[in-house]
C-alpha positions as CSV (number, residue, x, y, z in Angstrom):
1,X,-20.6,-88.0,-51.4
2,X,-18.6,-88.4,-54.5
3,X,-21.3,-86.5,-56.3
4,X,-21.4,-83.1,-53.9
5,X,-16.9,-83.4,-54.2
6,X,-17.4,-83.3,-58.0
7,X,-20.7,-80.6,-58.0
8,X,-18.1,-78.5,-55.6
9,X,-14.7,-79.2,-57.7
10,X,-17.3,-78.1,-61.0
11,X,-18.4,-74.5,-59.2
12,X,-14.7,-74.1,-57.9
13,X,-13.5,-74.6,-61.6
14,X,-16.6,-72.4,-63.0
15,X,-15.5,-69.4,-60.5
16,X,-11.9,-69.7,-61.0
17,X,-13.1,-68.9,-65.0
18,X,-15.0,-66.5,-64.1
19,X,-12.2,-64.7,-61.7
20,X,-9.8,-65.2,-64.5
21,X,-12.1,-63.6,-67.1
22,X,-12.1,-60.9,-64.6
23,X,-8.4,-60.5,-63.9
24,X,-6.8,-57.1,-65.2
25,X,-3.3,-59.0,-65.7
26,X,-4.6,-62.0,-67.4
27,X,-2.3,-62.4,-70.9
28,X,-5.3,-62.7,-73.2
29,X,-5.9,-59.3,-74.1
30,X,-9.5,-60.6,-75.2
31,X,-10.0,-61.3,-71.3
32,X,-8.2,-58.2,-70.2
33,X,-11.2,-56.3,-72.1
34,X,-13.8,-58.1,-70.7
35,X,-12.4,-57.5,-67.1
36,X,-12.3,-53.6,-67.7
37,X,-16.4,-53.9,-68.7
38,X,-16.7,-56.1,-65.5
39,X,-14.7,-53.4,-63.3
40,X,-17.3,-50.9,-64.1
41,X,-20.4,-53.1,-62.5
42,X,-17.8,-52.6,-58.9
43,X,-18.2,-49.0,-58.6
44,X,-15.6,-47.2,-57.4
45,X,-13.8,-49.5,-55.8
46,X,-12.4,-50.9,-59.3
47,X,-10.7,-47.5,-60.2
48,X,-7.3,-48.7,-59.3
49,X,-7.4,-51.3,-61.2
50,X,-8.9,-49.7,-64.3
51,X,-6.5,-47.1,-63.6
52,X,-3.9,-49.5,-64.4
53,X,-5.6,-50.6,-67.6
54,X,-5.1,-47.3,-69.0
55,X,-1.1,-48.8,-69.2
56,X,-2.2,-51.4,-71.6
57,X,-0.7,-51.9,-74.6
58,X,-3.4,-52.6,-76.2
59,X,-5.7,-50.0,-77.2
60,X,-9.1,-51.7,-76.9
61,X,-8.1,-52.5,-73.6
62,X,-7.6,-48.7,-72.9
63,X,-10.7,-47.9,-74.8
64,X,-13.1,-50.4,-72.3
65,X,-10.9,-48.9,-69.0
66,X,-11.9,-45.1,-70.0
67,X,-15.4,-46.0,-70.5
68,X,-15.7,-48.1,-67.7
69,X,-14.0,-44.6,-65.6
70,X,-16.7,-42.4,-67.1
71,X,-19.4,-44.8,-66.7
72,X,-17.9,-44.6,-62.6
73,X,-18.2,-41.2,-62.9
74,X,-17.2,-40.4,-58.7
75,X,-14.8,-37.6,-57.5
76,X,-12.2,-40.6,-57.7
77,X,-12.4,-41.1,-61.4
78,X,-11.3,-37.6,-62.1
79,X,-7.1,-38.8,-61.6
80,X,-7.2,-41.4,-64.1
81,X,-9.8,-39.6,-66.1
82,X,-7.3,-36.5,-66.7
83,X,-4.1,-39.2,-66.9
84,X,-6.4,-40.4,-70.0
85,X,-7.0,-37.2,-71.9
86,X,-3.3,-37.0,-72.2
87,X,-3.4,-40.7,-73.6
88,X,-2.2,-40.9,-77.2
89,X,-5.1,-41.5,-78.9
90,X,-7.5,-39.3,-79.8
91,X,-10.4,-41.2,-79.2
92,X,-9.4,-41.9,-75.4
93,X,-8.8,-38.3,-75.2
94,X,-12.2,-37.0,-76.2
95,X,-13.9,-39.7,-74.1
96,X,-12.0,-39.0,-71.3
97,X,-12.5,-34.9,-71.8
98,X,-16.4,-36.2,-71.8
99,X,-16.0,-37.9,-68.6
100,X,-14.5,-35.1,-66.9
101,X,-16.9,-32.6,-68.4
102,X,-19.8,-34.7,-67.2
103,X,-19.0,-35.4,-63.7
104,X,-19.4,-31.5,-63.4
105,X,-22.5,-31.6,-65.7
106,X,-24.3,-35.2,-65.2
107,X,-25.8,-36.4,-68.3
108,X,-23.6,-34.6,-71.2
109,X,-21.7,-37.9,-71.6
110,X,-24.8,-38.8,-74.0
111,X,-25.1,-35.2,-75.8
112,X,-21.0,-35.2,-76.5
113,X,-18.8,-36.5,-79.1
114,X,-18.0,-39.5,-77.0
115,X,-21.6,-40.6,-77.9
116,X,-21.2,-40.4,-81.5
117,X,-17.3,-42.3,-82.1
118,X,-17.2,-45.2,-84.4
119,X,-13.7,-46.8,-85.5
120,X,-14.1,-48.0,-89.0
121,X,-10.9,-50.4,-89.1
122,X,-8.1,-48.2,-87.6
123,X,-9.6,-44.7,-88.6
124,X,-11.2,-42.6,-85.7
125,X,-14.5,-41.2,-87.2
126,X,-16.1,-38.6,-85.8
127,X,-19.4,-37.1,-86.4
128,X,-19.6,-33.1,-87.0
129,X,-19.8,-31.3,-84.4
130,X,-22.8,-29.3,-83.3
131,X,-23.3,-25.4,-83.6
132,X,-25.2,-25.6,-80.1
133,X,-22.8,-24.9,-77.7
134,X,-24.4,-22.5,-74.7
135,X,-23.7,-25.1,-72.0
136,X,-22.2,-24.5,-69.2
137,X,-21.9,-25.4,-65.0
138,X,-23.7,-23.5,-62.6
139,X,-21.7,-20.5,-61.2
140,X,-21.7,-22.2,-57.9
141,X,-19.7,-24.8,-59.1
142,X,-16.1,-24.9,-58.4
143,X,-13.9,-26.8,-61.0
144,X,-10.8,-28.7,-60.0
145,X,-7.9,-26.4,-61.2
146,X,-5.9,-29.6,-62.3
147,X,-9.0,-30.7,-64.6
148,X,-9.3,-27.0,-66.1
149,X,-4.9,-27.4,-67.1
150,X,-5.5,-30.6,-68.8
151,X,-7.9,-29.7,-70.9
152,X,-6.1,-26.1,-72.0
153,X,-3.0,-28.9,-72.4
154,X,-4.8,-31.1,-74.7
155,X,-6.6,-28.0,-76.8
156,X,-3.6,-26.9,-77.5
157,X,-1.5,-30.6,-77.8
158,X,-3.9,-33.5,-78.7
159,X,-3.3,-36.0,-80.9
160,X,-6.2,-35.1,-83.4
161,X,-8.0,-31.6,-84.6
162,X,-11.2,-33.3,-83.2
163,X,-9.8,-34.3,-79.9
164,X,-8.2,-30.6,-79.3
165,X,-11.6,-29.2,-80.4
166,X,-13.6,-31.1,-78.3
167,X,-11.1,-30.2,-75.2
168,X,-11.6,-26.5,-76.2
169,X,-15.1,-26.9,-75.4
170,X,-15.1,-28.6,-72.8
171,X,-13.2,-26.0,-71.1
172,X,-15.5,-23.5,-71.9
173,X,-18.2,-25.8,-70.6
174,X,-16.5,-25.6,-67.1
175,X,-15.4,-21.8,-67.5
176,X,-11.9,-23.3,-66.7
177,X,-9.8,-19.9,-66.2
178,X,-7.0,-22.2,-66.1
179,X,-7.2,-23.8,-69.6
180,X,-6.5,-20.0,-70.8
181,X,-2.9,-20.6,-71.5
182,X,-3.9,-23.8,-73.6
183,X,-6.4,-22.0,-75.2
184,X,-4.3,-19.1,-76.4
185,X,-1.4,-21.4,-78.0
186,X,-4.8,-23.3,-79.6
187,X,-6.1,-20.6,-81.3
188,X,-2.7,-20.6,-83.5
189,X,-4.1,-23.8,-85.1
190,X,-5.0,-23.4,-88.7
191,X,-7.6,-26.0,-88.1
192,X,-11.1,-23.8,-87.9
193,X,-12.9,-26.3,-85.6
194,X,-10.1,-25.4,-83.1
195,X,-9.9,-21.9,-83.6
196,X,-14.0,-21.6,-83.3
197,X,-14.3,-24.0,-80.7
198,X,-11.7,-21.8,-78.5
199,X,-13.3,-18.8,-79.2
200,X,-16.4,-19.8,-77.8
201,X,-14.7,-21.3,-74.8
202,X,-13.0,-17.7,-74.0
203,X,-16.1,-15.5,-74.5
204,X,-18.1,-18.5,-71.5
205,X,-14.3,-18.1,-69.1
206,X,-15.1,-14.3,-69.8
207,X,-11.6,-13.8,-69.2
208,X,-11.1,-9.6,-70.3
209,X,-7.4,-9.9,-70.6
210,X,-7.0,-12.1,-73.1
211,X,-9.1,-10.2,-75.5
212,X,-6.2,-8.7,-77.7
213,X,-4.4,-11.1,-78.3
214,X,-7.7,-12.9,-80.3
215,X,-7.7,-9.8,-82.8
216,X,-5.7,-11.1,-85.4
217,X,-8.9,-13.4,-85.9
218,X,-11.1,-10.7,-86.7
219,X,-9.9,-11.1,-90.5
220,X,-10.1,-14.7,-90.2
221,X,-10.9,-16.7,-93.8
222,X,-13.6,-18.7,-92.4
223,X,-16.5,-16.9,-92.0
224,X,-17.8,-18.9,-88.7
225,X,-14.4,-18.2,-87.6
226,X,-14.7,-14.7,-88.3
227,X,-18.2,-14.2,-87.0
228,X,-16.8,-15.5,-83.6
229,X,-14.2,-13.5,-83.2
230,X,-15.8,-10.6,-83.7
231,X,-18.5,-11.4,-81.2
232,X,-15.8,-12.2,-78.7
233,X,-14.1,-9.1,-79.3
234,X,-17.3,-7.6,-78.3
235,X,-18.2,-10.3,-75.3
236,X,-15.3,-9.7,-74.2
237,X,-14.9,-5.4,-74.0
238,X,-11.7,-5.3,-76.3
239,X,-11.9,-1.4,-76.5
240,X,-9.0,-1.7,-78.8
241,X,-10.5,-3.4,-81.7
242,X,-12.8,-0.7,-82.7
243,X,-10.9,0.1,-85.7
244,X,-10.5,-3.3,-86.7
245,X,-14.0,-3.9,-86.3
246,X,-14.7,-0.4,-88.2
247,X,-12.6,-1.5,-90.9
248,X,-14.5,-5.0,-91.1
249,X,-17.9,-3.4,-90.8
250,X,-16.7,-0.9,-93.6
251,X,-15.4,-3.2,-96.3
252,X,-17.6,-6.8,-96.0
253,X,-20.3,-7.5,-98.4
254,X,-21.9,-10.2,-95.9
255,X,-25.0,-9.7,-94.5
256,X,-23.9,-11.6,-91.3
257,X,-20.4,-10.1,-90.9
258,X,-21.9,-7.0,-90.6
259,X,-24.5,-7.7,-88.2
260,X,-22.0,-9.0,-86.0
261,X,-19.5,-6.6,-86.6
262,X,-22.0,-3.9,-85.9
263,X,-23.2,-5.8,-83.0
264,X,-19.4,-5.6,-81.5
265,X,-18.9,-2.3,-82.4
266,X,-22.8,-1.7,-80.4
267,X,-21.1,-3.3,-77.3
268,X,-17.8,-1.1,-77.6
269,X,-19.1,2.4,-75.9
270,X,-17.0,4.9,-77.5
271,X,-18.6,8.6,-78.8
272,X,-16.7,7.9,-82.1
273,X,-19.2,5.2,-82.7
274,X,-22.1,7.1,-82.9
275,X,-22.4,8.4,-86.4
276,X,-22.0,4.6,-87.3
277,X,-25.2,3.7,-85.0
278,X,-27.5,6.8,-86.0
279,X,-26.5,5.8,-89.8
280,X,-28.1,1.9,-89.2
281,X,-31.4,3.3,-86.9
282,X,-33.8,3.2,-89.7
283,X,-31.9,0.5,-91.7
284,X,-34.1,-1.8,-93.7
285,X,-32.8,-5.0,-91.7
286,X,-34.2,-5.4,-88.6
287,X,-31.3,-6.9,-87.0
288,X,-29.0,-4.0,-87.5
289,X,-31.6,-1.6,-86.3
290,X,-32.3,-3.9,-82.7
291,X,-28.2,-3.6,-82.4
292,X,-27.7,0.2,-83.8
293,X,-30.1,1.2,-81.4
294,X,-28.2,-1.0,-78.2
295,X,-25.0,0.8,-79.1
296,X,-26.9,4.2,-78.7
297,X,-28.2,3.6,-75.6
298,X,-25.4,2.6,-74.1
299,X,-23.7,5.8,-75.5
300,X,-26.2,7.5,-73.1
301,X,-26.2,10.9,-75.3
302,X,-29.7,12.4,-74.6
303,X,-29.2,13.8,-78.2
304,X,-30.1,10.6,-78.9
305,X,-33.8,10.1,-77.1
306,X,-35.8,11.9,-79.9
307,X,-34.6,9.1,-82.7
308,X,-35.1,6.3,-80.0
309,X,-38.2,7.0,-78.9
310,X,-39.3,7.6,-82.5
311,X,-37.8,3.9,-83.3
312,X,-39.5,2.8,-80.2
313,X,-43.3,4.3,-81.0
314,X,-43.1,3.2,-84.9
315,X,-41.2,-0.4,-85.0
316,X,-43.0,-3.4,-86.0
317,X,-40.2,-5.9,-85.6
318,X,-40.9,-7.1,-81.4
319,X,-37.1,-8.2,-81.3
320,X,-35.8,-4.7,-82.4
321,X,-38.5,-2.6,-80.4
322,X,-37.0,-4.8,-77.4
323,X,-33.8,-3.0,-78.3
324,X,-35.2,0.4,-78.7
325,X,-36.7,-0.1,-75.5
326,X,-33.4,-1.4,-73.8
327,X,-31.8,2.1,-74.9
328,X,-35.0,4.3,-73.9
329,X,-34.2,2.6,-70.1
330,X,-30.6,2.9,-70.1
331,X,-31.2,6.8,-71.1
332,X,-33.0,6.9,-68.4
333,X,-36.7,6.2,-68.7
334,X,-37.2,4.1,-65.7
335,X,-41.8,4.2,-65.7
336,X,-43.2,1.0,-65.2
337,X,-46.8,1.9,-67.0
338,X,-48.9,0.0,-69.6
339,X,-46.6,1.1,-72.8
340,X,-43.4,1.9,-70.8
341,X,-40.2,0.6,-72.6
342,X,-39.5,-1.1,-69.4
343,X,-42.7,-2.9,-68.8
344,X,-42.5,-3.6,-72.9
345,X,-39.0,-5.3,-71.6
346,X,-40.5,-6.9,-68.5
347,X,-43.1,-8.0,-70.5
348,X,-41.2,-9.7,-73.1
349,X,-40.2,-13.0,-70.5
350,X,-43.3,-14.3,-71.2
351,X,-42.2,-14.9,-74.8
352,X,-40.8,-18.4,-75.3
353,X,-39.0,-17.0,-78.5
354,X,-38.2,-13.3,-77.3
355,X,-37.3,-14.4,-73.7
356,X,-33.8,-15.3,-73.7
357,X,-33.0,-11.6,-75.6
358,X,-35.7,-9.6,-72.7
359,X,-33.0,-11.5,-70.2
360,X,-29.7,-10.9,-71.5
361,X,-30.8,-7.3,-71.9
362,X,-32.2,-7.0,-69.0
363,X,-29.2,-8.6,-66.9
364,X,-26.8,-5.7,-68.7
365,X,-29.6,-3.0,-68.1
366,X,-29.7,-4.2,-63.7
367,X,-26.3,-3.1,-63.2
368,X,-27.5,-0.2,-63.2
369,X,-28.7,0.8,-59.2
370,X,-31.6,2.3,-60.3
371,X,-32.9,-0.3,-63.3
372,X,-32.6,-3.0,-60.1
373,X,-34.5,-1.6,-57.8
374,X,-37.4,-0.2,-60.4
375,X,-37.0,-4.3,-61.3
376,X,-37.7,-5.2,-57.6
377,X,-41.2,-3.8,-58.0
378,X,-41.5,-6.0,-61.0
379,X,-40.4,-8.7,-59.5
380,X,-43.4,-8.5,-56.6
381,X,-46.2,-8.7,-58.9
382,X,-45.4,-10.1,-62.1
383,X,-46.5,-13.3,-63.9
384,X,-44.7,-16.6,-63.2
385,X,-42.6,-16.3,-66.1
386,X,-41.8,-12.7,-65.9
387,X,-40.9,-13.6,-61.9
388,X,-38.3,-16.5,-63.1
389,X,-37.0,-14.2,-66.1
390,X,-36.3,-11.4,-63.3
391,X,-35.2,-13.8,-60.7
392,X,-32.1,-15.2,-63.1
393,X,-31.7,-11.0,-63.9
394,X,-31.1,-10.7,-60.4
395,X,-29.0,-13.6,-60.0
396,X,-26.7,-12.3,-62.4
397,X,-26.8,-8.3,-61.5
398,X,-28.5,-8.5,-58.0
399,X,-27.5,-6.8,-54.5
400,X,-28.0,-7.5,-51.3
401,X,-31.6,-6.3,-51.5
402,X,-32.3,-8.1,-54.2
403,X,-31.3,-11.1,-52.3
404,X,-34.1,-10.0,-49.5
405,X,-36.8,-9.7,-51.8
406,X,-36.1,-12.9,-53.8
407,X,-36.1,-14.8,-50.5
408,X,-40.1,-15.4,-50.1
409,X,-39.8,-16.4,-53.4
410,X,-38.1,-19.6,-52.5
411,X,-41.7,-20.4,-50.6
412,X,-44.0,-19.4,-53.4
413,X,-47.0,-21.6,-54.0
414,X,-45.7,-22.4,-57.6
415,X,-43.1,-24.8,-57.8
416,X,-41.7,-23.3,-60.7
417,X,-41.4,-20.0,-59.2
418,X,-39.8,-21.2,-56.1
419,X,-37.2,-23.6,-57.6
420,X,-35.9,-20.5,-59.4
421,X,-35.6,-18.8,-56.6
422,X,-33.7,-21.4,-54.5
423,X,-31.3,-21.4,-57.6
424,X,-30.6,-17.7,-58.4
425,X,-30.8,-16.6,-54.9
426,X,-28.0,-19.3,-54.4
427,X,-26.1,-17.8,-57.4
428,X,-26.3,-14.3,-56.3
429,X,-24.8,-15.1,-52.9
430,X,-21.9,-16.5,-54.5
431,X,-21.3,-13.5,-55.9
432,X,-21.9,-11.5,-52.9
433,X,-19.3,-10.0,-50.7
């Protein structure tokens, strides 16, 4: 008997250990860390208490709480998780921007800076950051308003360049119209990781409105900088930066300033443009040539056909010919044959390279009522990658009868095929009235 009363007294004593190890108000900050890693094995029903962690004095403490939040990662996490960002140190903020970012995008908590942070003693260091940044949430996705504010407050207010960089893309990540206010104090940072970071996160929130007051970039010291600006200013349809950009295209000696500035200036339709385009058709670099001849087309001056159609027949380069064919069907040349420019464009999605280009041309070129529906036939009997290139074209610039012919798509024998459809048609009908 005596035995089982001491085995019993020796659990008891073991468990009350344990409990304490686990207890959030315990005074030895060593065993208030090691309860915020426990909270995080209780799912969301620890949140309150790591919540309260996120008080502590002691930064470690807060550190384990907002990993333990992230690692959570439920609806109920986003409260403390947005309460963290604004947390005075910069590497709570940036793993509590990463939290919030990946509850909306599962899975970027181990692409984002988060992943990379090291302390080395009481210095924050942070790898560099990555020039991939074309994420971002599905359209269908609606972002809480409140997460979109406090990452536009801490871009423009965090404790660190690195933090307020990070936040910057994170709203951009989300296409968080509400961080725009943030945003547009941010980009009066001197830092360049800000200023690029916030560029990129305007041209993703496609926000139009915003577009002049980015123009004092275009002259911007740092070239990557520089280079986004300008592509913002054409991303974004600032009409009133054309002489900026004219000026900029006139007087740089870089190669890629003034493939970007002429790209801009390509995406600007205005009639003043076109001795600037039809001076860069035949230029030596491809690259201008693919972009002169975009601008032209969108011009839509049947002048214009003779040069184009000439670029068209005689280029060698498949990226500009894309281009040349891209103007041939915005001027109008709608055949679908063997050599048409828009097969040639049609054809292109079955390019791994030269895909992404045939799409985002392709997606501008839609708008157009009668592109679309010479698309539809396309879209009927084409090969399984040209029918999931066309079903994201339609996705973005589809109608209502785009939505009815995409619909047996969503039962096609190849999985691929279908799944694209389920996702674009679901895309388009967001946009639907």
């Amino acid at each position: 008997m005596n035995r089982r009363i001491a085995a019993l007294v020796a659990a008891l004593a073991f468990f009350g250990v344990l409990l304490a190890a686990q207890d959030p108000a315990n005074p030895d900050v060593r065993e208030r860390r090691n309860a915020a890693r426990a909270l995080a094995r209780q799912g969301s029903s620890a949140i309150p208490q790591l919540a309260g962690l996120m008080a502590d004095p002691d930064l470690e403490v807060r550190i384990e709480a907002v990993k333990a939040l992230v690692e959570i990662g439920t609806q109920h996490s986003l409260e403390p998780l947005m309460k963290a960002a604004l947390d005075p140190d910069p590497e709570i903020q940036i793993r509590a921007t990463d939290g919030l970012v990946n509850f909306y995008l599962p899975g970027y908590v181990r692409t984002g800076l988060s992943a990379s942070l090291r302390r080395a003693g009481n210095r924050l260091v942070v790898n560099r950051f990555t020039d991939t940044n074309d994420q971002v949430v599905e359209p269908w996705i609606e972002v809480r308003t409140e997460v979109s504010e406090t990452l536009g407050r801490l871009a423009r207010g965090g404790s660190a360049m690195e933090s307020r960089a990070n936040a910057a893309r994170a709203a951009g990540i989300l296409r968080g119209k509400a961080a725009v206010p943030g945003l547009l104090e941010a980009v009066r940072s001197k830092d360049s990781r800000v200023l690029y970071e916030s560029l990129i996160a305007f041209q993703k929130i496609g926000d139009r409105s915003v577009a002049p007051q980015l123009q004092f970039l275009l002259r911007d010291l740092d070239e990557k900088v520089q280079l986004a600006a300008v592509e913002t200013a054409g991303l974004l349809y600032n009409m009133e930066a054309l002489p900026s950009l004219r000026s900029v295209l006139e007087r740089t000696q870089k190669q890629p300033v003034r493939r970007a500035t002429l790209a801009a200036i390509a995406m600007l339709p205005d009639p003043a443009n076109r001795r600037i385009l039809l001076a860069y058709l035949p230029d030596r670099d491809a690259q201008l040539r693919a972009v002169a001849a975009e601008g032209l087309g969108r011009l839509k001056d049947p002048a214009d056909i003779a040069a184009l159609q000439k670029g068209y027949e005689g280029e060698n380069n498949n990226l500009a010919r894309l281009s040349m064919a891209f103007a041939l069907v915005l001027e109008g040349n709608l055949e679908l044959s063997e050599f048409s420019p828009l097969q040639y464009m049609v054809n292109t999605l079955n390019s791994a390279s030269r895909a992404p280009a045939a799409r985002a041309l392709l997606i501008e070129a839609a708008r157009g009522g009668e592109v679309r529906r010479a698309l539809h036939q396309s879209l009927e009997r084409g090969t399984r990658d040209e029918k999931t290139g066309l079903l994201q074209v339609l996705a973005a610039s589809g109608d209502a009868e785009s939505a009815r012919l995409m619909e047996p798509l969503t039962r096609d024998p190849d999985l691929d095929v279908a799944s694209e459809a389920i996702r674009s048609l679901r895309a388009l009908k967001m946009r639907l009235p």
